[in-house]
N, C-alpha and C positions, 0 to 999 in steps of 0.2 A: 489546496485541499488536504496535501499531506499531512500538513503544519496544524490543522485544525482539528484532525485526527489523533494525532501524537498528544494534543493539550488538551481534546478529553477525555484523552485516557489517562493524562497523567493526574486530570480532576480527580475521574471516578479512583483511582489509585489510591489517591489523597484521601476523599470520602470513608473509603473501604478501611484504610488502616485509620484512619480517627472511628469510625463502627467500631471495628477491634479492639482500640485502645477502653473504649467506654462500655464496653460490652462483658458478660458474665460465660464460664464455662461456656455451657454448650452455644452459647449465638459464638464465640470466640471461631470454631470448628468452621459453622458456616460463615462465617466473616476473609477467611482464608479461601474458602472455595470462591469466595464472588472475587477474589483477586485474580483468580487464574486467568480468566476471559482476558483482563486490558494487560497481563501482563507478555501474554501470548502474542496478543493483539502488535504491540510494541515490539517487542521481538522480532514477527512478520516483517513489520514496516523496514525497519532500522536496517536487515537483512537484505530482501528484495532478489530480485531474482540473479541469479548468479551470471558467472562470467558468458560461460557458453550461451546459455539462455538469450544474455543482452546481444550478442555476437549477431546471432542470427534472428534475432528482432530487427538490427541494423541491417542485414544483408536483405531480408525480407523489405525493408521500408526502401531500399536503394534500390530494388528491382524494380518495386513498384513508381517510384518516380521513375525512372528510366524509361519504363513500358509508359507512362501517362508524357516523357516529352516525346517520345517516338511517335508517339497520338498526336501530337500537336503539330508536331513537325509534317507528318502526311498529312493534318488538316490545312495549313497552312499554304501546302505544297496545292494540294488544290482547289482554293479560292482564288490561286494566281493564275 
């Protein structure tokens, strides 16, 4: 999904500066502004969330298995 994000933005990018290219004074100004969106956009992506951020998404997703095999394990424990 990332992959598919990235390539259209990298379209509308391509779009946006062929506008530009082919364009007069004042469309040139807005032609520049409709780039800001995908290039921001890209930016975002490429960045992602940082180190701490990823850290404790991981410590959060390992609790939460942890807590769902301890469930398992007392379910287990009494079906026998």
């Amino acid at each position: 999904m990332k992959y598919l994000t990235v390539l259209a933005n990298l379209i509308l990018i391509g779009f946006i500066l062929w506008m530009f290219a082919t364009s007069y004074n004042s469309d040139r100004v807005l032609a520049l502004l409709f780039l800001v969106p995908p290039v921001l956009s890209l930016m975002a992506i490429s960045r992602g969330p940082d180190l701490e951020e990823r850290r404790l998404i991981n410590q959060v997703r390992k609790a939460q298995l942890r807590k769902e095999l301890k469930e398992l394990a007392e379910f287990t424990e009494e079906k026998k």
